[in-house]
C-alpha positions as CSV (number, residue, x, y, z in Angstrom):
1,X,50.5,178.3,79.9
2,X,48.3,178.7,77.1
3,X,45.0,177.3,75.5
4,X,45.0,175.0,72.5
5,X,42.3,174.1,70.4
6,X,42.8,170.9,68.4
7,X,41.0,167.3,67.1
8,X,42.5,163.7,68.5
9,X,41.3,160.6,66.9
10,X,40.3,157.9,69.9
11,X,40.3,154.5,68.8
12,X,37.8,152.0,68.8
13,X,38.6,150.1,71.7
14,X,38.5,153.1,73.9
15,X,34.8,153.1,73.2
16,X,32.3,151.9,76.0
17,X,35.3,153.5,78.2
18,X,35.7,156.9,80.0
19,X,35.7,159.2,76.9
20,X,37.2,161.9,79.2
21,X,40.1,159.4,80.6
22,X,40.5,158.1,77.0
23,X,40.9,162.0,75.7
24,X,43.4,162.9,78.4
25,X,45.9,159.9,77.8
26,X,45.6,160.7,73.8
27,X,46.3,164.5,74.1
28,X,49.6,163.7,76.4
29,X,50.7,161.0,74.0
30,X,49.9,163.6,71.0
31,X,50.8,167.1,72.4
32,X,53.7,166.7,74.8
33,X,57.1,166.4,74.0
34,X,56.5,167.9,70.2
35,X,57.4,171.4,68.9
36,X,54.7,173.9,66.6
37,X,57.0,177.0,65.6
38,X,54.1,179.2,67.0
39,X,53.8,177.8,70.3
40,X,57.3,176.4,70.9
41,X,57.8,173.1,72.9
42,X,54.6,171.7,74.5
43,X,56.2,170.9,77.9
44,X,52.8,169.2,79.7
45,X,49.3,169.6,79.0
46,X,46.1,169.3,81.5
47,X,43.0,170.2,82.1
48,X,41.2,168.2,78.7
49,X,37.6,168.8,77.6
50,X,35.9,167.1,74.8
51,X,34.0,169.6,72.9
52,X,30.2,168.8,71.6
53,X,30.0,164.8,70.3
54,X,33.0,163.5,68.3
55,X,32.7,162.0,65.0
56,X,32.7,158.5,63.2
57,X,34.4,158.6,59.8
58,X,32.9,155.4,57.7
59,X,35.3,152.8,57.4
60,X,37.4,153.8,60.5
61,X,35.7,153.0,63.8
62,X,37.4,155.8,65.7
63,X,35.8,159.0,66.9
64,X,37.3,161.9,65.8
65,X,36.9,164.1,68.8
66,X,37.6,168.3,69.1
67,X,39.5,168.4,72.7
68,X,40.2,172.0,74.4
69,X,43.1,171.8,76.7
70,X,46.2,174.2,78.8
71,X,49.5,173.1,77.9
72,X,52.8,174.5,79.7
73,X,54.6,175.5,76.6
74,X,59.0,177.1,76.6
75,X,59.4,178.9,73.5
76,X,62.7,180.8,73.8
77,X,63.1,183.9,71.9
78,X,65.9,185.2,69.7
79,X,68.2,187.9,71.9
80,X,66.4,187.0,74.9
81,X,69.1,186.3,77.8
82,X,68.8,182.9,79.8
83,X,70.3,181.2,82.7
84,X,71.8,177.7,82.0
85,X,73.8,174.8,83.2
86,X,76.6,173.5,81.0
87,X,75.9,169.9,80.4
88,X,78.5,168.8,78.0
89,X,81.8,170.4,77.2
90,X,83.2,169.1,73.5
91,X,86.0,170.4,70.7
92,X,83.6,172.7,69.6
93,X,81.9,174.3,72.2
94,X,79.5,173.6,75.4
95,X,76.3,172.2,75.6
96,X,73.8,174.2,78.0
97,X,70.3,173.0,79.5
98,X,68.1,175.8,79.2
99,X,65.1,174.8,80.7
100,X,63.9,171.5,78.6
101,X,66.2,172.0,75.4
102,X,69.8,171.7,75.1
103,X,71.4,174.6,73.3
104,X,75.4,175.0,71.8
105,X,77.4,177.8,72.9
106,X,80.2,177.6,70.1
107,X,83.7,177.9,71.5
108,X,83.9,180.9,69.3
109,X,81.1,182.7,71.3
110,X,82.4,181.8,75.1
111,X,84.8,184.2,75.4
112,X,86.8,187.1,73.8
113,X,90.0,185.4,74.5
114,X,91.9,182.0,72.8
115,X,90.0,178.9,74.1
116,X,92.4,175.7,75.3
117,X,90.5,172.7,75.1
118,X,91.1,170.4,78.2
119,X,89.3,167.0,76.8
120,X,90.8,164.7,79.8
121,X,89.0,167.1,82.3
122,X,86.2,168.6,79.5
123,X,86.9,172.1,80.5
124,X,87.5,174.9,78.6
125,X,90.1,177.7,79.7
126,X,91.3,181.5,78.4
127,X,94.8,181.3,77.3
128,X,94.9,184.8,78.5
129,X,91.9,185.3,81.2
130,X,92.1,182.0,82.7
131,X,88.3,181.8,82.9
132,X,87.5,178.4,82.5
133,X,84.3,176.2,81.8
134,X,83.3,173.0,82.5
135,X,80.2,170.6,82.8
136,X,77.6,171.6,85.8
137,X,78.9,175.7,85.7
138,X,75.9,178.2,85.5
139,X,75.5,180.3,82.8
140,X,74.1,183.7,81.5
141,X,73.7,183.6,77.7
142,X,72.0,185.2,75.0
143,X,69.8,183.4,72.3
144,X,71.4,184.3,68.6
145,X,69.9,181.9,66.4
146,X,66.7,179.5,66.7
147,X,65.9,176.3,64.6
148,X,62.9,174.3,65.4
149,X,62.5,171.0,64.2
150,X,59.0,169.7,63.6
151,X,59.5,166.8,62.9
152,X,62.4,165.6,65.3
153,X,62.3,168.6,68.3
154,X,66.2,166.8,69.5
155,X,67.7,167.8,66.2
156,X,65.9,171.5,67.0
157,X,69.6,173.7,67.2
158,X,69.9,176.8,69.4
159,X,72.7,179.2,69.7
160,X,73.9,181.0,72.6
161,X,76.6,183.6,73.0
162,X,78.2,184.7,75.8
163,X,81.0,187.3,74.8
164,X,78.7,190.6,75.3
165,X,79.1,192.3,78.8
166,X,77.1,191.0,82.3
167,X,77.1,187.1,80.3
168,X,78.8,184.5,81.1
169,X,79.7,183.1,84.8
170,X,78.9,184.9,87.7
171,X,82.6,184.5,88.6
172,X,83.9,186.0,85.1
173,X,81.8,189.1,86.4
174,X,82.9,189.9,89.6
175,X,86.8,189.2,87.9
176,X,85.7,192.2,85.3
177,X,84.8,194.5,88.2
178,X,88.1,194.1,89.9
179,X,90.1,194.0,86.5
180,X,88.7,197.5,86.1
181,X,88.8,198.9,89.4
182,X,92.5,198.5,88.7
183,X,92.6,200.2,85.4
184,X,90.4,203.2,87.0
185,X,93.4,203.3,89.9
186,X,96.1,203.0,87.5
187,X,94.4,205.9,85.4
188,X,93.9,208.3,88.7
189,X,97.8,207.8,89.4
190,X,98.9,208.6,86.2
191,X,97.0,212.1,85.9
């Protein structure tokens, strides 16, 4: 949650009209939903206040009004890890809610093994682990590369990896604990 400082423009036929009412429903219509690449995605805003008497530019009509106001704001960060739901499994890769974005987990960065692509079922599978993937799993990740689009904030790209150690499923974790109990039994037998 953070403070922003910012001017709307209210239009004329807002005037006569709860200015405060009129300032609230502009800043959510302005603010929410967009991306600034300083603040991130402005999830929600609240708690509007019209600062000192707006202004009236000749030949417009509207008041041009300075506004304080909170807004909830996600801005992930590049290496940060994040828990996510896989929302979409295609040729490439999985899609992943994180919070209010989608982000792309290429197929090269699921796993350190050959992915098989199961497009009747959208799951992807290790030839060799048989860790699998598919839509609604939960996900640890970690953010490798960030693109914010002003403009449009759906064409905004994220990428995710999840072939470092402790990522992935919480499954594919507890398999990598018994895969190397083994290998520390195996290597006490041998010596």
């Amino acid at each position: 949650m953070i403070e922003l400082n910012n001017t709307i423009r209210i239009p004329p036929e807002y005037i006569g009209r709860d200015l405060d009412n009129a300032a609230d429903k502009i800043v959510k219509k302005t603010f929410e939903g967009k991306i600034d690449k300083k603040n991130g995605l402005i999830v929600a805003t609240k708690d509007v206040k019209r600062l000192q008497e707006g202004k009236v530019i000749h030949g417009d009509g509207a008041v041009y009004q300075e506004v304080t106001f909170k807004a909830l704001t996600f801005k992930p960060l590049l290496h940060e890890v994040i828990h996510g739901i896989i929302c979409e499994i295609s040729d490439f890769g999985a899609f992943c809610h994180i919070g209010p974005l989608d982000a792309l987990i290429h197929k090269s960065q699921i796993m350190d093994d050959h992915i098989l692509i199961d497009k009747e079922n959208k799951r992807l599978t290790g030839k060799k682990t048989k860790h699998s993937l598919t839509f609604g799993d939960k996900v640890k990740a970690r953010i490798i590369a960030i693109s914010f689009n002003e403009l449009n904030p759906r064409e905004s790209k994220i990428g995710l990896t999840m072939r470092q150690p402790a990522l992935g499923k919480e499954e594919w974790q507890k398999d990598q604990k018994e895969e190397n109990k083994e290998k520390k039994k195996k290597q006490g037998k041998k010596e």
